[in-house]
C-alpha positions in Angstrom: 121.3 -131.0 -6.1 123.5 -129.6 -8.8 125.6 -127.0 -7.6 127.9 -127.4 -4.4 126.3 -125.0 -1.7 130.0 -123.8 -0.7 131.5 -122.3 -3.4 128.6 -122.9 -6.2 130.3 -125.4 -8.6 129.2 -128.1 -10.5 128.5 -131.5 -8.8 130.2 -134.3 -10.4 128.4 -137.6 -9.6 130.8 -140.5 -8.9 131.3 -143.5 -11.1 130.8 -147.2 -9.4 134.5 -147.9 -9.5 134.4 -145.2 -6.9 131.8 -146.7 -4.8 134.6 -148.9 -2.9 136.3 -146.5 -1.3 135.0 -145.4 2.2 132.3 -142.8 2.6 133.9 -140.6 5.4 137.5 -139.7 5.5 139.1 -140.9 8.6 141.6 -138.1 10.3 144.7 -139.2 12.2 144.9 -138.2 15.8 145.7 -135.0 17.1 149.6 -134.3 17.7 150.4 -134.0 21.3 151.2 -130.4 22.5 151.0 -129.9 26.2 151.1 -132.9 28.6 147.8 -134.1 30.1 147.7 -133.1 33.7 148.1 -135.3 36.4 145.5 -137.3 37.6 144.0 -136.5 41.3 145.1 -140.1 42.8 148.7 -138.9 41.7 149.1 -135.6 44.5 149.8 -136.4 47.7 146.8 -135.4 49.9 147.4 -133.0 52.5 144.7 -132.8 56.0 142.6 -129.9 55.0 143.7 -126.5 57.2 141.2 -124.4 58.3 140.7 -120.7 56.7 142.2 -117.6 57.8 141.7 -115.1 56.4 144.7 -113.0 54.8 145.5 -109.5 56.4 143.7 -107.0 54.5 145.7 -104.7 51.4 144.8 -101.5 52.9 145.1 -99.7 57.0 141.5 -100.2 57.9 139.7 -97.1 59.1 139.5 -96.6 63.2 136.3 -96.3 64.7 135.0 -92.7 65.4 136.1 -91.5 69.0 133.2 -92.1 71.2 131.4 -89.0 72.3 131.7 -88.1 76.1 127.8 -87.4 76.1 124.7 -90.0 75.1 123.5 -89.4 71.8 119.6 -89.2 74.1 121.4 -86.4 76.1 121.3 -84.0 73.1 118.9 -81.4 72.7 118.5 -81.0 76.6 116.6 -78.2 78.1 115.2 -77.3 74.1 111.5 -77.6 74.8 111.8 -75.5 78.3 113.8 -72.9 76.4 111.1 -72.4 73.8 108.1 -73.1 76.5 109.9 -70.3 78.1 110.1 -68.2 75.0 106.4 -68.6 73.9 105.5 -67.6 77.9 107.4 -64.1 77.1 106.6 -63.5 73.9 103.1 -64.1 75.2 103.2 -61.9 78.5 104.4 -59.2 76.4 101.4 -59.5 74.0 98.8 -59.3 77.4 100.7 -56.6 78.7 100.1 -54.8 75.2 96.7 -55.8 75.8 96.2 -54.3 78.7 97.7 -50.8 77.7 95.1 -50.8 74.3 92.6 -51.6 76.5 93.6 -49.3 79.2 93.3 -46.4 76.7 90.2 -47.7 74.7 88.7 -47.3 78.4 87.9 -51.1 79.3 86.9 -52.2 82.3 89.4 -52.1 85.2 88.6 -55.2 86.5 89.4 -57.3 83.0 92.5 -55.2 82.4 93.8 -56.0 86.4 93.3 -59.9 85.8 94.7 -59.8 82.2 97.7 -57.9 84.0 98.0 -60.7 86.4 97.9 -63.4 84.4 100.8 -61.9 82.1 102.4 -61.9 85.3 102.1 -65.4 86.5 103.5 -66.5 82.8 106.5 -64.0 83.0 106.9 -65.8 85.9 106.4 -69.2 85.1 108.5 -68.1 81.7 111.6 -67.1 84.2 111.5 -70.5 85.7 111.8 -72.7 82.7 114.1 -69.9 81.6 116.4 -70.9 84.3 115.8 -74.5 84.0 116.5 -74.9 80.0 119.3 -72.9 81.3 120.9 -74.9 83.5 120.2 -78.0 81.4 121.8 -76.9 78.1 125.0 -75.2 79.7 125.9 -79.2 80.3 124.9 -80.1 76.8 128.3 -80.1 74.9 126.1 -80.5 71.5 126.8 -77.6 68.8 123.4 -78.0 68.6 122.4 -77.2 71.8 119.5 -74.6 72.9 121.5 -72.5 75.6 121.3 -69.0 73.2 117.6 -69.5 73.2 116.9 -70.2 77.0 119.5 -67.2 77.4 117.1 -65.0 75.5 113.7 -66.2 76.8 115.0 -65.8 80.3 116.1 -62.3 79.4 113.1 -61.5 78.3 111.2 -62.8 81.2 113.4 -61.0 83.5 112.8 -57.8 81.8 109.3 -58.6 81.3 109.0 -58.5 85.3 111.1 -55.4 86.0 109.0 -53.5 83.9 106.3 -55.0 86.1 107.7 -54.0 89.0 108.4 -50.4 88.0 104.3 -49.6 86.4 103.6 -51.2 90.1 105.5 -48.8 92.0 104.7 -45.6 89.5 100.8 -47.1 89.6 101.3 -46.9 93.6 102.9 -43.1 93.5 100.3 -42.0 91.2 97.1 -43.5 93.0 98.4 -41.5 96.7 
């Protein structure tokens, strides 16, 4: 090598009066500017305590109120309400029937058992009506189903009144 590889000058080779001094310059020792910490055996040793833990920086949350109804209790009386419903809607669609076919001149016979059978679910309609009723008025729930058993058993109910009165007008008419 010929050049220094710090600062790129010129390397100047020693003579052999120089070869006597030592090869690696030997540093003093470092000054002293922050006392060494005590050593472990030097602390007086204390029984270990057991942990507890500190109180906490912030008013922890309260629990929720607990609900005076069980969370399974919700929803009573929904599938009777809409068991009911479909039984309405569907005695209303055989009483149509049997009008249509009434005037389209169908035998009396299928239009008398179609009627009956409309009747039987208005009825059956009315009595889950009353049951989904009776179930969801002691369902505190917002999300309860009493509106809809309300409805279905309105509709039942009307369903067989109308009954009643083409029964009695079918009676007058026939004497």
């Amino acid at each position: 090598m010929a050049f220094c590889l710090e600062d790129g000058s010129a390397l100047v080779y020693a003579s052999a009066a120089a070869d006597d001094q030592p090869a690696t310059i030997i540093m003093p020792d470092p000054r002293v500017t922050a006392p060494a910490p005590p050593r472990p055996e030097t602390f007086p040793q204390a029984p270990p305590q057991p942990y507890t833990q500190p109180p906490p920086a912030w008013a922890p949350v309260p629990a929720p109120p607990q609900q005076p109804y069980a969370p399974a209790a919700q929803g009573q009386g929904r599938g009777a309400a809409v068991s009911s419903l479909v039984l309405a809607i569907s005695a209303f669609a055989l009483f149509g029937f049997c009008i249509v076919a009434g005037a389209a001149g169908v035998n009396n016979d299928v239009i008398g058992g179609v009627f009956i059978l409309s009747v039987l679910l208005a009825l059956v309609g009315a009595v889950l009506g009353i049951v989904a009723t009776s179930k969801s008025s002691r369902d505190p729930s917002p999300r309860n189903s009493k509106a809809m058993s309300i409805v279905a058993l309105a509709l039942n109910g009307f369903y067989l009144v109308l009954t009643i009165i083409f029964l009695i007008l079918g009676a007058l008419v026939t004497k």
